[in-house]
LUMKOL-171333 format. One record per residue (C-alpha): y, x, z negated. Coordinates in Angstrom, 1 decimal, m for minus. Layout:
// LUMKOL-171333
       y       x       z
       Y       X       Z
...
***
This chain:
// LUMKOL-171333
       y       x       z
     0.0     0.0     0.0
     3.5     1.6     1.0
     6.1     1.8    m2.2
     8.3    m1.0    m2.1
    12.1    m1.0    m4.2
    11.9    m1.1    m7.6
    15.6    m1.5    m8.8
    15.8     1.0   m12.0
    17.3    m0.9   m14.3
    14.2    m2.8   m14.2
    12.2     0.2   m15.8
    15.2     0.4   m18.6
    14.6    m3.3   m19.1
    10.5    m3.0   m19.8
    11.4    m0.3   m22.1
    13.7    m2.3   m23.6
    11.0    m5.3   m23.9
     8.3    m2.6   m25.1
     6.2    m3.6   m22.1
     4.1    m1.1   m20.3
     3.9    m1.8   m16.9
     1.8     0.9   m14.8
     3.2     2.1   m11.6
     0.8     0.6    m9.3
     1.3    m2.9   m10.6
     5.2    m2.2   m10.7
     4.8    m1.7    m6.8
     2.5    m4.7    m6.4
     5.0    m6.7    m7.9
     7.7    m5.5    m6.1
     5.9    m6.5    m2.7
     5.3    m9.9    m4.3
     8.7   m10.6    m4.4
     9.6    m9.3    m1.0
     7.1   m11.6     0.4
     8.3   m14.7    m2.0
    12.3   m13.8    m0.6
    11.1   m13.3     3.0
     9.1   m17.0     3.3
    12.1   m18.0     0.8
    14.5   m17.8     4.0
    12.1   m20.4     5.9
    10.2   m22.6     2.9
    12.3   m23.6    m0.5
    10.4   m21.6    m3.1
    13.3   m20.2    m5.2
    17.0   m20.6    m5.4
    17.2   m16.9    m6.1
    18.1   m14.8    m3.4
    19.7   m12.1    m4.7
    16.8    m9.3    m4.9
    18.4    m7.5    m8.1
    19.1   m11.2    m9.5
    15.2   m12.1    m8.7
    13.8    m9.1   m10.1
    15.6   m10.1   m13.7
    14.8   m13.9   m13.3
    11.8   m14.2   m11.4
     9.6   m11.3   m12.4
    11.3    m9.8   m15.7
    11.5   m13.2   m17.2
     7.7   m13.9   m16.1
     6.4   m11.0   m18.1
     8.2   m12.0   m21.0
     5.0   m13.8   m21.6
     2.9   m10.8   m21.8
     2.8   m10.5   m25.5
     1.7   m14.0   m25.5
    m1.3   m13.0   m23.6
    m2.5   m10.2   m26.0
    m5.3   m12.4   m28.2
    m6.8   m13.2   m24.6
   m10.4   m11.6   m24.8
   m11.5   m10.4   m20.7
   m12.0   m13.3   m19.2
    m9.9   m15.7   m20.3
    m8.6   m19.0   m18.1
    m5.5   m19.7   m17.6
    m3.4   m22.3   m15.8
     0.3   m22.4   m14.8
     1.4   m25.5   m13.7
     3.7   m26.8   m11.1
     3.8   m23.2    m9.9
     5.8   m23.2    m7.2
     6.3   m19.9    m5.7
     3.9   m18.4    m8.2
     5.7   m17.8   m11.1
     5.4   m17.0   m13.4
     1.7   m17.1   m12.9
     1.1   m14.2   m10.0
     3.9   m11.1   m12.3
     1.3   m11.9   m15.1
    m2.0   m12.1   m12.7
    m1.1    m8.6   m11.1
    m0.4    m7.1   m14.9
    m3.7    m8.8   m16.3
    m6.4    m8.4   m13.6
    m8.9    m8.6   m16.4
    m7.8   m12.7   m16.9
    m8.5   m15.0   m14.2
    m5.2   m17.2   m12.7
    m5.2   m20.9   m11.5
    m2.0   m21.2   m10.0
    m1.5   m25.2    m9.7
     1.3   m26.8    m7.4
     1.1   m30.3    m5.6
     3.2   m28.8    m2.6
     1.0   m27.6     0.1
     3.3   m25.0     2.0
     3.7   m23.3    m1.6
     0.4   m23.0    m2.0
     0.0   m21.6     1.4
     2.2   m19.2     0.6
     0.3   m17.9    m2.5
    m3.1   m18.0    m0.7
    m1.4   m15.6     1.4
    m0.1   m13.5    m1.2
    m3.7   m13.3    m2.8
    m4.4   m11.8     0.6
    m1.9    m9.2     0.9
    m2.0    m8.2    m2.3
    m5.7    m7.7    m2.8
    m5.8   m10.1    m5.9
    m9.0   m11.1    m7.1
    m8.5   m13.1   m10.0
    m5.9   m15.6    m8.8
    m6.7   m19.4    m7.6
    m4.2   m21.0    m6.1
    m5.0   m24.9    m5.7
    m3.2   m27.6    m4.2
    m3.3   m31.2    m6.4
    m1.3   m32.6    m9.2
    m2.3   m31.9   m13.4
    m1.8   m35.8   m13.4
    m5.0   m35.8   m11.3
    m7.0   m32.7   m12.5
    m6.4   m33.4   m15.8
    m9.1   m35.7   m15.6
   m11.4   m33.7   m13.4
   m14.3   m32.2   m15.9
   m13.8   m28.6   m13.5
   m10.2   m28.6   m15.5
   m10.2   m30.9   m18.1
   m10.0   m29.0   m21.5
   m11.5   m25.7   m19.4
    m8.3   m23.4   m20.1
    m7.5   m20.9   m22.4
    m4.1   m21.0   m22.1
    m1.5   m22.8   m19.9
     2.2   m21.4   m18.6
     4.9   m23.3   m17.2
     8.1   m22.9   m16.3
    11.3   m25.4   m14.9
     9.2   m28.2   m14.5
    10.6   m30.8   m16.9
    11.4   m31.2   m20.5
     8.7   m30.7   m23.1
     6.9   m34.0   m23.4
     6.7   m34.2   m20.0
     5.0   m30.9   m19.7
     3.0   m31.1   m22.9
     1.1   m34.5   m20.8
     0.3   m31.7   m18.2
    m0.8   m29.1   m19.8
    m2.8   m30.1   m22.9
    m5.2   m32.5   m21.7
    m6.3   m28.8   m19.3
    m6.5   m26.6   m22.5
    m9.7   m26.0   m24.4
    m9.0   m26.6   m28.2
    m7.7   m23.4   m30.2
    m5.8   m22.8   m26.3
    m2.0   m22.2   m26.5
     0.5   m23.5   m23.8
     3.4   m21.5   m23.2
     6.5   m22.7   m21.8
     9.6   m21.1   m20.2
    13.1   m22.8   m21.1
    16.3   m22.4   m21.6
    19.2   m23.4   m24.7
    17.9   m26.6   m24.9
    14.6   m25.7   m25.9
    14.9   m26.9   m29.4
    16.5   m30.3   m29.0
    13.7   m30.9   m26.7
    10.9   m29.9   m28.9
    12.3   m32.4   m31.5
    12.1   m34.8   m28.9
     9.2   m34.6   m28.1
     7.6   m34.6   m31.9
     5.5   m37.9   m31.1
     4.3   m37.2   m27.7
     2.9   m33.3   m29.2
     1.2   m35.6   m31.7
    m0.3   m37.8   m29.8
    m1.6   m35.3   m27.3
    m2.9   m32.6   m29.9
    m0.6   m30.6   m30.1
    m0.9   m27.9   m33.9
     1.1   m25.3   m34.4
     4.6   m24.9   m32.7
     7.0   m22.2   m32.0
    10.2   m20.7   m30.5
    10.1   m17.6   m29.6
    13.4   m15.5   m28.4
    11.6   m14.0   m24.9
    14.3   m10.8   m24.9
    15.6    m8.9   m27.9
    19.1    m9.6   m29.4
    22.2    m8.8   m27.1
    20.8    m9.0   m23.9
    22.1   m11.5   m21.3
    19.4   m14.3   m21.4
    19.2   m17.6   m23.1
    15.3   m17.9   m22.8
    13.2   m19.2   m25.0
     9.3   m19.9   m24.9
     7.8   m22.4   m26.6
     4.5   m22.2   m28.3
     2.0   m24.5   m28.8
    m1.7   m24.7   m30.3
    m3.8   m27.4   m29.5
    m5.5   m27.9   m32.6
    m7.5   m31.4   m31.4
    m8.9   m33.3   m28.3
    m6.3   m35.1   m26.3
    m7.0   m38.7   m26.2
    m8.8   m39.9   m22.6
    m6.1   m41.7   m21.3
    m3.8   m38.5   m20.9
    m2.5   m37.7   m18.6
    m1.6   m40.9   m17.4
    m0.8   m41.8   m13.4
     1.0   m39.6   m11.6
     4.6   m40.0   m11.6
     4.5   m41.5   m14.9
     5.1   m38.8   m17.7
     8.2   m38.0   m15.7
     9.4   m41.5   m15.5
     7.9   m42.6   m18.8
     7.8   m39.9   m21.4
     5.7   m40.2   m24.3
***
């Protein structure tokens, strides 16, 4: 594989995160996102286009979640859901290649586009599929199956937590990407965690003190089986939170 641009403040910044990125997966991830801002010019994936803006909001922020992914044993299934353009599942799949990704989105050409990053990139532990959690959420292949779930800009938190629970095994953790309002909305969403069961709960700052970044990831054990019903139709956690 040819060396693609790595900007070097985003060296200074893993140091800064205490994150060890080896060189090889540095590169891989810099082709990534050349391939993610290239088909962004024909297929929406991203309203980043700035490549020193992406690297810090698209891939930085993504492996903010690595620490999150330290209990994993080899092996370990995770989801993220509503993927879009692979994020921030495919920064953390080419960091862990000892975990195995399902990168979920309902949008075909998106997943097209990740099938074709798996490709380039060599990636043997990534999935992309195309369906809605709505819908696989119910399916036994996915239903309670995963280890952990990510997601990130898909909606607020009791919209998410009907996605992603009813696809984590109990003891599983689903870790979400927000911003500011991370805490209002995981007040608000108190009754919906409960009824989907949802245990322990946290916020955790994703960059140290001072640096330019509101974002937050949320936390949260699954403690108990979520109830049958969950998720319910598609389109209706969105419309009808819990």
């Amino acid at each position: 594989m040819p060396t693609h641009a790595i900007p070097d403040f985003i060296r200074a910044d893993l140091d800064t995160l205490e994150l060890s990125i080896a060189d090889d997966q540095l590169d891989s991830l810099a082709h990534y996102l050349e391939l993610l801002l290239e088909t962004n010019q024909r297929t929406n994936l991203t309203a980043v286009k700035d490549p020193d803006t992406a690297w810090r909001r698209l891939i930085l922020d993504s492996l903010t979640l690595l620490p999150g992914l330290e209990m994993l044993e080899a092996g370990a299934h995770i989801i993220d859901v509503g993927t879009g353009g692979g994020l921030p599942g495919m920064p953390l799949a080419i960091v862990r290649p000892d975990l195995s990704f399902t990168l979920l989105d309902a949008t075909g050409k998106k997943v097209a586009f990740l099938e074709s990053c798996v490709e380039a990139l060599g990636l043997k532990n990534v999935r992309p599929i195309q369906n809605r959690a709505e819908v696989i959420g119910h399916e036994p292949e996915h239903r309670q199956k995963y280890d952990l779930a990510t997601v990130r800009a898909v909606g607020k938190v009791a919209e998410i937590a009907e996605y992603c629970l009813p696809l984590i095994k109990e003891g599983g953790r689903m870790l979400s990407m927000k911003g500011s309002a991370a805490e209002a909305e995981l007040a608000d969403a108190g009754d919906a965690l409960a009824v989907l069961g949802a245990g322990d709960l946290a916020l955790i700052d994703a960059y140290p003190e001072g640096y330019d970044s509101e974002l937050v990831l949320i936390s949260i054990v699954k403690d108990r089986p979520t109830p049958q019903m969950y998720p319910r139709e598609p389109g209706t956690p969105r419309k009808t939170p819990l």
